[in-house]
Legacy VTK file of the C-alpha trace (Angstrom):
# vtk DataFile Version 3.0
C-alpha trace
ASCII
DATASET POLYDATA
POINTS 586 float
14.324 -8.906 2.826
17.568 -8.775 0.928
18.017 -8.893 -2.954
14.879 -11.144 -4.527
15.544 -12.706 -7.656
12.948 -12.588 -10.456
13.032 -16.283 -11.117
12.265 -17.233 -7.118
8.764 -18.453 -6.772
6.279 -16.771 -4.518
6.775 -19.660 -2.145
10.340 -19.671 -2.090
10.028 -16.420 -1.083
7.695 -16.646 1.770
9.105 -19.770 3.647
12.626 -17.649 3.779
10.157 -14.953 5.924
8.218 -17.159 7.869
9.339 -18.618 11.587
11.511 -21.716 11.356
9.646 -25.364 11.316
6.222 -23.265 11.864
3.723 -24.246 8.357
1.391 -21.822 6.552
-1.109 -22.832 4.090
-1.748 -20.497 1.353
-4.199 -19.734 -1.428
-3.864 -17.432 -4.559
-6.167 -16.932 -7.011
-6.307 -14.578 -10.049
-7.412 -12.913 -12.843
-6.213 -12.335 -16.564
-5.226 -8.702 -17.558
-8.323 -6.865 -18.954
-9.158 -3.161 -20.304
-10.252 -0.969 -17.294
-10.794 2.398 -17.198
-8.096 4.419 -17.124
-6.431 5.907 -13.537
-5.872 9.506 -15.237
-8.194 11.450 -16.825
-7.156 12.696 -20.339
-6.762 16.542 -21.009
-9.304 18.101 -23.204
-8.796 16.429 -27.217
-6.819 13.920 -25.854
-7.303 10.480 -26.041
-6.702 8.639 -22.499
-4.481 6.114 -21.614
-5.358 2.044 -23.044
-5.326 0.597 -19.578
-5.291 -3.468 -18.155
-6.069 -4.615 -14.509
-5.697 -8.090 -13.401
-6.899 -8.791 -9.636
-4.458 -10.716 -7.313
-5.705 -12.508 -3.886
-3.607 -14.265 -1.361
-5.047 -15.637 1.518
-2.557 -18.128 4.470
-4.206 -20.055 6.990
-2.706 -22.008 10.184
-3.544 -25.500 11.046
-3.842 -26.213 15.020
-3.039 -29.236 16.487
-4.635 -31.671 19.607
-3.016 -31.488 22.837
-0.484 -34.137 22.082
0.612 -32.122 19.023
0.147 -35.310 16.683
-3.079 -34.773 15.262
-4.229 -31.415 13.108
-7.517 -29.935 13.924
-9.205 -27.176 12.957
-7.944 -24.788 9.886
-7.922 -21.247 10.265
-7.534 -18.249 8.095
-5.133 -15.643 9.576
-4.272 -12.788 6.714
-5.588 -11.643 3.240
-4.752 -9.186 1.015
-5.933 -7.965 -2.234
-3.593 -6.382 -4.648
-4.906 -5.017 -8.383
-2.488 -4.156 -11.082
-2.824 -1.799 -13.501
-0.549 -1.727 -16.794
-0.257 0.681 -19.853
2.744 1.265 -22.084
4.619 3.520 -20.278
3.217 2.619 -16.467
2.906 -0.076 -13.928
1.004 0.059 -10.973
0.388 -2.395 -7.773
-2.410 -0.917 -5.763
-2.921 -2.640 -2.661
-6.570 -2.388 -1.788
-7.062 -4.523 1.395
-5.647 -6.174 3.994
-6.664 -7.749 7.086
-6.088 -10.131 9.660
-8.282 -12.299 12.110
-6.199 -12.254 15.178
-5.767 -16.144 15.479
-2.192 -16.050 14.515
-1.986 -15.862 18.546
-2.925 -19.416 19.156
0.551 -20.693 17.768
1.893 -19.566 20.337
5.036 -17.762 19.022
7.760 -16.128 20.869
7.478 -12.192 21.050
10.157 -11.323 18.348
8.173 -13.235 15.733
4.451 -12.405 16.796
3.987 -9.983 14.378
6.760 -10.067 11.820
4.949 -13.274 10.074
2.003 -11.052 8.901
4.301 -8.229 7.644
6.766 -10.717 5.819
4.057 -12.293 3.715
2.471 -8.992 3.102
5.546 -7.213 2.179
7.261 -10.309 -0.134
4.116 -10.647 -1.853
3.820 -6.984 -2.725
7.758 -7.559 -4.016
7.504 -10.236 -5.849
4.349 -8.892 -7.665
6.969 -5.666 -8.174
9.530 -7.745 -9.696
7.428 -10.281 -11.501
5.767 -6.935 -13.424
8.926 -5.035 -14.315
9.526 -4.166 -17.944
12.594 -2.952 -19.235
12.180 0.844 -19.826
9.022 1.492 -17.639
8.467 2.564 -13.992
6.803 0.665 -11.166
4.725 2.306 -8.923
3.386 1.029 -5.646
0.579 2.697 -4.123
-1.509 2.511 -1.291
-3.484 4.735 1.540
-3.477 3.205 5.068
-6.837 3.776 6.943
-7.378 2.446 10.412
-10.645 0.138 10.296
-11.508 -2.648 12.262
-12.092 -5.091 9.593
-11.695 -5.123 6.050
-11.836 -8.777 4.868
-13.099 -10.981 7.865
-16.468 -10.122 8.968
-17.118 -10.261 12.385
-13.171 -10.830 13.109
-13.505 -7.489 15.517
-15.230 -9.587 17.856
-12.247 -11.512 18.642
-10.398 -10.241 21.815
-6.693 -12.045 20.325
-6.981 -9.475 17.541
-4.577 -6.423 17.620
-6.655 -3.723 15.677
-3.776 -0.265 14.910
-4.910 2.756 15.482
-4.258 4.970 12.559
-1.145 6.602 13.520
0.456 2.938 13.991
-1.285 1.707 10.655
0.581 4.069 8.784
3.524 3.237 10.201
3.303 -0.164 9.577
3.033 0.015 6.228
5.765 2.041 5.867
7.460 -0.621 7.502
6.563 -3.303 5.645
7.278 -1.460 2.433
10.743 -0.239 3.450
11.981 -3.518 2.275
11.230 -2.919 -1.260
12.900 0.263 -1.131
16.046 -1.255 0.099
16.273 -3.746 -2.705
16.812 -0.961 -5.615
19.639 1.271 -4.836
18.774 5.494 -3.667
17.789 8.361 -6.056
21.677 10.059 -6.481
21.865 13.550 -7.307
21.661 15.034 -10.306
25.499 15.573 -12.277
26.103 18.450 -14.817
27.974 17.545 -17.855
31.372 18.514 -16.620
31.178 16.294 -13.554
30.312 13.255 -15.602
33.031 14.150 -18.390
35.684 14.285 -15.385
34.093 11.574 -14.025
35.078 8.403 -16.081
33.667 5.917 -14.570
30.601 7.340 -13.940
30.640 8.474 -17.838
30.890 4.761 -18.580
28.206 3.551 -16.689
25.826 5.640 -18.273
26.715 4.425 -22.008
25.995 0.938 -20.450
23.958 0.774 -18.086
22.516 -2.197 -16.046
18.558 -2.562 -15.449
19.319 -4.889 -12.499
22.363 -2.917 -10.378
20.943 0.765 -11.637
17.413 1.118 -10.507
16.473 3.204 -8.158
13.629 3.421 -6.135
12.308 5.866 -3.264
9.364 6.247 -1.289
6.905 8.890 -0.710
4.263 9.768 2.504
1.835 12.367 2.427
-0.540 12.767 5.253
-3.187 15.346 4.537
-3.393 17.849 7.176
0.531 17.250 8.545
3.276 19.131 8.403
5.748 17.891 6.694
8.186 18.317 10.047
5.017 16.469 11.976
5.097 13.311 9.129
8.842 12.695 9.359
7.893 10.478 12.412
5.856 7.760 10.208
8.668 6.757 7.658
11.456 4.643 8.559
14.778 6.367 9.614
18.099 5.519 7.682
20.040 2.574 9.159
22.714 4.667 9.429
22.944 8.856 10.068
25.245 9.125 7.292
23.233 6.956 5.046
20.732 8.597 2.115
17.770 9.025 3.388
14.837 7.009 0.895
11.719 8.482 1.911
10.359 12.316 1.347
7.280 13.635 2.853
5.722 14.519 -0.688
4.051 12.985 -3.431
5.119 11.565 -6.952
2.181 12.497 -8.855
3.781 14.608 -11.455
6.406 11.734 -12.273
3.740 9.168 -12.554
1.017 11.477 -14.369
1.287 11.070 -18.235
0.622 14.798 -18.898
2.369 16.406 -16.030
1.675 19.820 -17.403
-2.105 18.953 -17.909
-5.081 20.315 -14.962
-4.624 18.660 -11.726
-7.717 16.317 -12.578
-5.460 14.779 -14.646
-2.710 14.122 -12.557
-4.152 12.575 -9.471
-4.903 8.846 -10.358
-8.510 7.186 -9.620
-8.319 3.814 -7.502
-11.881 2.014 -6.390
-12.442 2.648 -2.810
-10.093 5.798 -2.689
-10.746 8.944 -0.388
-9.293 10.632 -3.438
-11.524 9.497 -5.879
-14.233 10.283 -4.568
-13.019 13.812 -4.157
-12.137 14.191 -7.958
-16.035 13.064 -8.617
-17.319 15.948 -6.264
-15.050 18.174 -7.982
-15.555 16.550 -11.538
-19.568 18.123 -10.831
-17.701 22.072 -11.407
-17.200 21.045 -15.291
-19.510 22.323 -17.829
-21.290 19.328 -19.328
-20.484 16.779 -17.141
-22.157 13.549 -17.761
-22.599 14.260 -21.731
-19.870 14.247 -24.450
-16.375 12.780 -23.748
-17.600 12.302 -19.832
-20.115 9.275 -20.995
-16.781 7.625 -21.014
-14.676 7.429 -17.762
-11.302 9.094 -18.042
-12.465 11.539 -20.723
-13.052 15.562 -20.461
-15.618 17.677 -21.881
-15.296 19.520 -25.484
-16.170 22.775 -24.016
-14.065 22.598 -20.854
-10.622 23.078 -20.767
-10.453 20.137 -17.707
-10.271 22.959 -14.528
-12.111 23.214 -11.697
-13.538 26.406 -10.491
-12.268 25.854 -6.906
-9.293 23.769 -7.232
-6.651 25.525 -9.558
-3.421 23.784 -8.182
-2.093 20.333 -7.425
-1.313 21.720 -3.244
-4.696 23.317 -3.149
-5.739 19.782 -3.796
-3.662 18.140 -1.326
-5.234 21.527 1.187
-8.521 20.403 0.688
-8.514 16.801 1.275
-7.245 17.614 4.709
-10.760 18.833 5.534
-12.631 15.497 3.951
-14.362 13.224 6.043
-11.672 10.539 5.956
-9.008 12.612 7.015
-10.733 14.915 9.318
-13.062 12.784 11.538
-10.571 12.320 13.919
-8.358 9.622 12.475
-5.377 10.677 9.813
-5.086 8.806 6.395
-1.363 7.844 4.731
-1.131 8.116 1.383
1.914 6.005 -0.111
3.583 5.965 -2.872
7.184 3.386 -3.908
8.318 4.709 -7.500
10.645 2.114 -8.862
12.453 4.171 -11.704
14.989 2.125 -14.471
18.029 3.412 -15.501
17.925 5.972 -18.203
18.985 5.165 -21.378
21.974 6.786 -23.117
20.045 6.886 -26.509
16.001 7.889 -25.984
13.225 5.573 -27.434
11.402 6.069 -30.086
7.414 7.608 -29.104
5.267 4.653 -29.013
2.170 6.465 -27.923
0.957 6.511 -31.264
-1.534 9.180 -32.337
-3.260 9.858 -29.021
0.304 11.158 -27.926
1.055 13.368 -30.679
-2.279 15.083 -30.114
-1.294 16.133 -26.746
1.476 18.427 -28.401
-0.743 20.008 -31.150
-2.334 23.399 -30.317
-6.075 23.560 -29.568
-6.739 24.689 -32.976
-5.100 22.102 -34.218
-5.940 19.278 -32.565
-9.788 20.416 -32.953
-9.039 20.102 -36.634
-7.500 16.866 -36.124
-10.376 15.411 -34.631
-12.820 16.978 -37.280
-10.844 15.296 -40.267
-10.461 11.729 -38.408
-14.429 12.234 -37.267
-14.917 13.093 -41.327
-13.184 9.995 -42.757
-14.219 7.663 -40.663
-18.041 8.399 -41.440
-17.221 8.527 -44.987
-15.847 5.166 -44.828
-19.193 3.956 -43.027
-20.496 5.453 -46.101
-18.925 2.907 -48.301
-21.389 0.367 -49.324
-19.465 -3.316 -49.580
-20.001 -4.257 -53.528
-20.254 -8.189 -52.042
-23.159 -7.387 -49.506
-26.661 -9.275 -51.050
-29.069 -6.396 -50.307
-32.110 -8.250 -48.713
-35.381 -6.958 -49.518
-37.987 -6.588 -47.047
-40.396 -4.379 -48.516
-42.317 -6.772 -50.454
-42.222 -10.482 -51.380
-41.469 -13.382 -49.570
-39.393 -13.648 -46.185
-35.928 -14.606 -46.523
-34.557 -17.269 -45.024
-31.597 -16.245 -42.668
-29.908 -19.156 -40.902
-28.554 -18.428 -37.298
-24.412 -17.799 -37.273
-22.844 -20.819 -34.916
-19.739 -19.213 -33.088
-16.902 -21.223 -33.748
-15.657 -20.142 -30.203
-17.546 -19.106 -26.688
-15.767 -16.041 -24.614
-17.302 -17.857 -21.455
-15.600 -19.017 -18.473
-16.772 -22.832 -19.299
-15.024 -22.414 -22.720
-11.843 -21.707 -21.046
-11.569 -24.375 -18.777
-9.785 -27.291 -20.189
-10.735 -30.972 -20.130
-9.860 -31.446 -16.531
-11.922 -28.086 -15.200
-8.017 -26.769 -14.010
-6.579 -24.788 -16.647
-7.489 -22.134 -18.566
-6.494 -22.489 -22.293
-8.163 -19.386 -24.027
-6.378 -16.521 -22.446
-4.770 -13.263 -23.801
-1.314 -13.315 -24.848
1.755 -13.626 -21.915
3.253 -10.055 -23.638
1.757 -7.350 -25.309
2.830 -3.139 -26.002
0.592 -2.812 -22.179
1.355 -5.230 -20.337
3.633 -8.813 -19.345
1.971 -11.479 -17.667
3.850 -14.568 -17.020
2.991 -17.966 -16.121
4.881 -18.155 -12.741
2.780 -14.910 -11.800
-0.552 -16.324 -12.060
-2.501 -17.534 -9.449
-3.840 -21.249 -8.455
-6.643 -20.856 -10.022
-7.802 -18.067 -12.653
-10.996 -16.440 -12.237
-12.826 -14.252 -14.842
-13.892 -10.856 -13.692
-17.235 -12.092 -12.623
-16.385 -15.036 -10.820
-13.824 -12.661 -8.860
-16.196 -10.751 -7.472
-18.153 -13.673 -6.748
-15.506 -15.323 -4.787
-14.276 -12.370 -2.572
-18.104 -11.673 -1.654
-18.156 -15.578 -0.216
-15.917 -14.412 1.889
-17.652 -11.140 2.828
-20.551 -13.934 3.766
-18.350 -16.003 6.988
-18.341 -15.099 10.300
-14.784 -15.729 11.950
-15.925 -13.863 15.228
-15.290 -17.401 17.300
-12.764 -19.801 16.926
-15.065 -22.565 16.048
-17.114 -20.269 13.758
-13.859 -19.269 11.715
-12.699 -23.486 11.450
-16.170 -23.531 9.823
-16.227 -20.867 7.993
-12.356 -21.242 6.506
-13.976 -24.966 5.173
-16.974 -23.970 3.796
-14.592 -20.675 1.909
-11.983 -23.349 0.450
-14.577 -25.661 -0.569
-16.774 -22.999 -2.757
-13.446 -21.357 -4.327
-12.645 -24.948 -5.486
-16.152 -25.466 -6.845
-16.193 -21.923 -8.154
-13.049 -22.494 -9.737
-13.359 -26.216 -10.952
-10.642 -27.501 -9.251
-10.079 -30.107 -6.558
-6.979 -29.020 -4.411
-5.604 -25.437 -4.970
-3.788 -25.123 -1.537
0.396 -24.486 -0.947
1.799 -25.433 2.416
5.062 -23.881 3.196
7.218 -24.187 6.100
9.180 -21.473 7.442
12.784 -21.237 7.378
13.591 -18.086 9.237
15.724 -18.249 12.194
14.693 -16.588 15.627
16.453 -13.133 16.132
19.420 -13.783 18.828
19.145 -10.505 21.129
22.738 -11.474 23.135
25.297 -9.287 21.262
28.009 -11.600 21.549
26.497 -14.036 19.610
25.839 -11.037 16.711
29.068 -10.212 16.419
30.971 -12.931 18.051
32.516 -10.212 20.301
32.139 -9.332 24.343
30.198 -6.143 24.336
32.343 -3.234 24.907
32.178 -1.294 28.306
32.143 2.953 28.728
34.813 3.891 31.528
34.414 6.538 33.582
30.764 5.581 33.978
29.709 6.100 37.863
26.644 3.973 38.831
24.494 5.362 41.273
24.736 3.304 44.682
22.074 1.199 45.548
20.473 2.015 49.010
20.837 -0.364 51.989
18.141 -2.404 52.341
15.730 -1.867 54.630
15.329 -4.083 57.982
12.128 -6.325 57.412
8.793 -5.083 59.359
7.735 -7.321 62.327
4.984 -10.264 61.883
1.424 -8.310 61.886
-0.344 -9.468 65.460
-3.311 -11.360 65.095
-6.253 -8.714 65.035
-3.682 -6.408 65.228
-2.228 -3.267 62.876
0.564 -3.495 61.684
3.719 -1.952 63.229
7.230 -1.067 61.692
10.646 -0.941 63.337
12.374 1.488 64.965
14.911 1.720 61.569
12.050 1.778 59.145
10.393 5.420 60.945
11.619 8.467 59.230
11.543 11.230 61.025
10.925 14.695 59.183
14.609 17.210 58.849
14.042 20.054 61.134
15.167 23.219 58.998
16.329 25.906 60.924
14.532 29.039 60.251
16.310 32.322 60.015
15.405 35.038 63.053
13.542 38.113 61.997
14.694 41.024 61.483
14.758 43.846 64.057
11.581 46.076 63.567
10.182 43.071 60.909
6.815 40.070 61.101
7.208 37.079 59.908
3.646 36.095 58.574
3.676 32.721 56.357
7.475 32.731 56.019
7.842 36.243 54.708
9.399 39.135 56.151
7.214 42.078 56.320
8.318 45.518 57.449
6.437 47.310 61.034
5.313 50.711 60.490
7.969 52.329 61.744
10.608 51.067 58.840
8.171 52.718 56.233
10.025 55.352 54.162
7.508 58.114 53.238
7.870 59.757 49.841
8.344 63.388 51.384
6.575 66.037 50.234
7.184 68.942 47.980
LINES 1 587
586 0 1 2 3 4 5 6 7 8 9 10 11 12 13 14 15 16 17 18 19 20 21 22 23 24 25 26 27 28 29 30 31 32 33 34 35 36 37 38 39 40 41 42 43 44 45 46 47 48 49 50 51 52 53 54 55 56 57 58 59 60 61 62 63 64 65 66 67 68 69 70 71 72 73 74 75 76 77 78 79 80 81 82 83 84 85 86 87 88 89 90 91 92 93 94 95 96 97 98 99 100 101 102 103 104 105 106 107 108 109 110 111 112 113 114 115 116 117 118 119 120 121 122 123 124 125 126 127 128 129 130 131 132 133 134 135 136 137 138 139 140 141 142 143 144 145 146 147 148 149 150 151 152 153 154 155 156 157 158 159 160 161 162 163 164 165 166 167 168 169 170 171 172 173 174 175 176 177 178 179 180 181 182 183 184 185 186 187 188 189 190 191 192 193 194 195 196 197 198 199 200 201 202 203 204 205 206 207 208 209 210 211 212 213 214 215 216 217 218 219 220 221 222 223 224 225 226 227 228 229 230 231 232 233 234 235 236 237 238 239 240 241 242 243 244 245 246 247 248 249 250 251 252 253 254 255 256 257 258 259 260 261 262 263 264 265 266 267 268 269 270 271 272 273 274 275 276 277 278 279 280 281 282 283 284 285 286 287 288 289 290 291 292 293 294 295 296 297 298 299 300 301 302 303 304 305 306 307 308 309 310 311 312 313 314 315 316 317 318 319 320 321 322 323 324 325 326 327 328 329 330 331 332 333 334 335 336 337 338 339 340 341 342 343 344 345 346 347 348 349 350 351 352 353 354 355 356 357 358 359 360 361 362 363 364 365 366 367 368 369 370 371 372 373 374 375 376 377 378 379 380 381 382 383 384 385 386 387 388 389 390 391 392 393 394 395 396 397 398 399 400 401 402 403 404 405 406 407 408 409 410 411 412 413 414 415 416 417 418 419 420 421 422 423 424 425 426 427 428 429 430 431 432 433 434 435 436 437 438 439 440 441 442 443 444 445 446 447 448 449 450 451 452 453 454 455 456 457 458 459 460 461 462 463 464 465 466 467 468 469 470 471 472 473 474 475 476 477 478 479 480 481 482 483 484 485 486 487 488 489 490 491 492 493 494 495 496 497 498 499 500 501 502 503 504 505 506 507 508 509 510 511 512 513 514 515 516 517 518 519 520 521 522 523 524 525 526 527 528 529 530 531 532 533 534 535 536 537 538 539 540 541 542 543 544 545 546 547 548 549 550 551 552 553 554 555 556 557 558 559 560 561 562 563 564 565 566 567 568 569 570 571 572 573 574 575 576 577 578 579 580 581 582 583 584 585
């Protein structure tokens, strides 16, 4: 995928991955960042994490042609994927939730080399540029995802279709590790760590780390974890180094306690909680072993109880975790489940920042004691200020008397999706901020058209509502899809045609390296056989019979005579009764 400038559109992007002179039609929509619950769970007295999501879709279609080639007819959706990001002030995440295909990518007709690398360009440059379009100086980027082999995810009734190439899960998760390898490429390896003395001999290396650049220095690696594998057995899903002396970018592990804003907290607090995750839905079973769950801090998601100390009874380590989820339904009904992680890490500064946490941070380092007696004198002042009465408040009396009159309070503003819109229905011109301490969200990021929350979930379930099991059923169903998203989202025309611009892989090695191919000496060929004499014309009514060179006759082996005194009896020797040695007697 090569080095991907920030300031490259999304399109850009994807026409330098798509076949040459082949067009894709594609649709993004989006929605603003907004508070979410928080992926980690906050230790006891601790305040979790301020968190944002924003939901990205991206959807590409093909357009087929008559017979003649001149005149387009029928539209078709081939791939979408779902991505959600979630932002806080020392953490970004892409989660990729779903992806699917509907298997009519095969009526273009493309040439075996580029069959399938079309779906895994635009699904790994999207996943990029979403990377690189949410990096902030300072803060890590995390990619996550956990590949499980279904047959449809997005396209109902897609299975149905006998062009569509449905992985198994053993080739799922190695396709994703595929298509993410890219990203990993683009940020240079994880080098070992350096004592002081090394560095201080070391000049240029000492220099580099006084002034260090965000663009040339950031590393990134990727991580696999396969519950129930060895970690011998998962080495055969990530990608192998291009070269054997290269550094190898992938480790059969997870990155939870780099990514995990208390890493010394309970392992509920380290193992982040996606929608739709095998994992989360492990933490809630084992979230049911806390005293006073559902009551106190637990109301709230990402919160612990007062009188627990955030451990489970049965789960006391991070492995024992990774143990048991090798025994969950998901990853033990015959089928295994990837989990994978791309931690994109900056360079480290040469002078630490300032703690921007704020108060919830500083709590984490107080002692129990203390931080229970923190909590009592913030809970203490804040009621007494509820206490104070305003001195400009009219007291209203409605004991006795007559009825006030109250007039109703006109909002100068609405918070609704109609207020939003602009004059033309196309733009949205109350939004939040582009920047903010959680998150960045810039204009060449967003999507055609932005949704709310609601309306997102009311799009992606007219989706869920097609049928794209025929190829006449999905033409109608891609229609009827484009047209609702455009009414949905008050817009006319919120397609982006692209045509690709990537040349066909040349498999001749001369024209790779402009150089004959060298030749081993030394090499002996085995020697072809003499061909056969062809077997006379089969009589009419007749069987068939071969020539006299074409009957081999069976090698007569000449079998050794028998011993003197000795039966041969199936081709072994056995002695007569006379050659019988007696043990004598004593």
């Amino acid at each position: 995928m090569g080095n991907i400038a920030t300031s490259d559109s999304l399109y850009d992007l994807l026409a330098s991955q798509l076949p040459k002179d082949v067009a894709f039609t594609f649709y993004h929509y989006s929605t603003p960042p907004s508070k979410s619950p928080p992926l980690f769970s906050a230790p006891p007295n601790v305040r979790s994490e301020r968190t944002f999501c924003e939901s990205h879709f991206l959807a590409a279609s093909i357009t087929l042609k008559d017979a003649a080639g001149s005149k387009s007819t029928d539209e078709l959706l081939v791939l979408a994927i779902e991505v959600l990001v979630y932002t806080t002030k020392r953490l970004t995440t892409i989660f990729v939730s779903k992806a699917d295909s509907t298997g009519y990518l095969s009526l273009l007709n493309l040439p075996r080399s580029q069959a399938g690398s079309p779906l895994k360009g635009i699904c790994g440059t999207f996943v990029s540029w979403l990377a690189r379009q949410r990096q902030r100086e300072g803060k890590k980027v995390v990619v996550s995802l956990f590949a499980r082999a279904q047959d449809q995810y997005l396209f109902p009734a897609s299975v149905e279709n006998k062009d569509k190439h449905v992985l198994d899960d053993r080739g799922l998760v190695k396709w994703w590790c595929q298509v993410l390898d890219p990203i990993v490429r683009e940020y240079e390896a994880e080098g070992e760590t350096k004592t002081l003395t090394e560095r201080l001999a070391n000049g240029a290396d000492h220099t580099s780390t006084i002034q260090p650049s965000v663009k040339s220095e950031s590393t990134a690696k990727g991580y696999l974890v396969v519950p129930g594998f060895e970690p011998n057995d998962t080495l055969r899903y990530i990608p192998p180094p291009p070269t054997p002396t290269a550094p190898r970018r992938w480790a059969v592990t997870h990155p939870l306690l780099q990514i995990a804003p208390h890493p010394g907290a309970p392992p509920r607090c380290l193992v982040p909680h996606f929608p739709d995750d095998p994992k989360a839905r492990f933490l809630d079973e084992l979230d049911e072993e806390l005293p006073d769950r559902g009551t106190d801090a637990m109301v709230m998601e990402g919160g612990t109880p007062s009188r627990s100390n955030g451990q489970w009874k049965s789960v006391k380590t991070l492995d024992q975790f990774w143990e048991f989820m090798a025994f969950r339904q998901e990853c033990s009904s015959g089928r295994i489940v990837g989990f994978i992680w791309i931690v994109i890490s900056p360079p480290q500064p040469s002078i630490p920042e300032e703690d921007e946490e704020g108060p919830s941070q500083a709590v984490s380092s107080f002692s129990q004691d203390e931080s229970q007696a923190f909590l009592k004198t913030s809970s203490s002042s804040s009621s007494k200020r509820k206490q104070k009465k305003d001195p400009r408040a009219r007291r209203v009396n409605t004991e006795y008397g007559p009825i006030p009159l109250i007039l109703p309070r006109i909002k100068s503003s609405s918070s609704g999706l109609s207020a939003m819109l602009d004059g033309s229905g196309s733009a949205v011109s109350r939004l939040p901020p582009e920047s903010s301490p959680w998150y960045i969200w810039p204009t060449s990021s967003r999507g055609t058209v932005i949704f709310s929350a609601k309306d997102y979930e009311r799009a992606h379930q007219v989706l869920l509502q097609q049928n794209f099991a025929t190829k006449a059923t999905a033409a109608r169903s891609t229609t009827r899809w484009k047209e609702e998203i455009a009414v949905l989202g008050g817009v006319d025309s919120w397609s982006r045609t692209v045509v690709g611009r990537k040349e066909a892989p040349i498999a001749s090695a001369t024209a790779l390296n402009g150089t004959a191919p060298a030749i081993l000496l030394g090499v002996r060929k085995k020697r072809k056989p003499d061909a056969p004499a062809e077997p006379e014309p089969k009589p009419a009514g007749g069987p068939t019979i071969l020539g006299e060179g074409l009957v081999r006759k069976k090698v007569k082996v000449d079998t050794p005579e028998p011993v003197a005194g000795t039966t041969a009896a199936n081709g072994v020797n056995t002695l007569g009764a006379g050659l019988v040695r007696k043990k004598p007697k004593n």
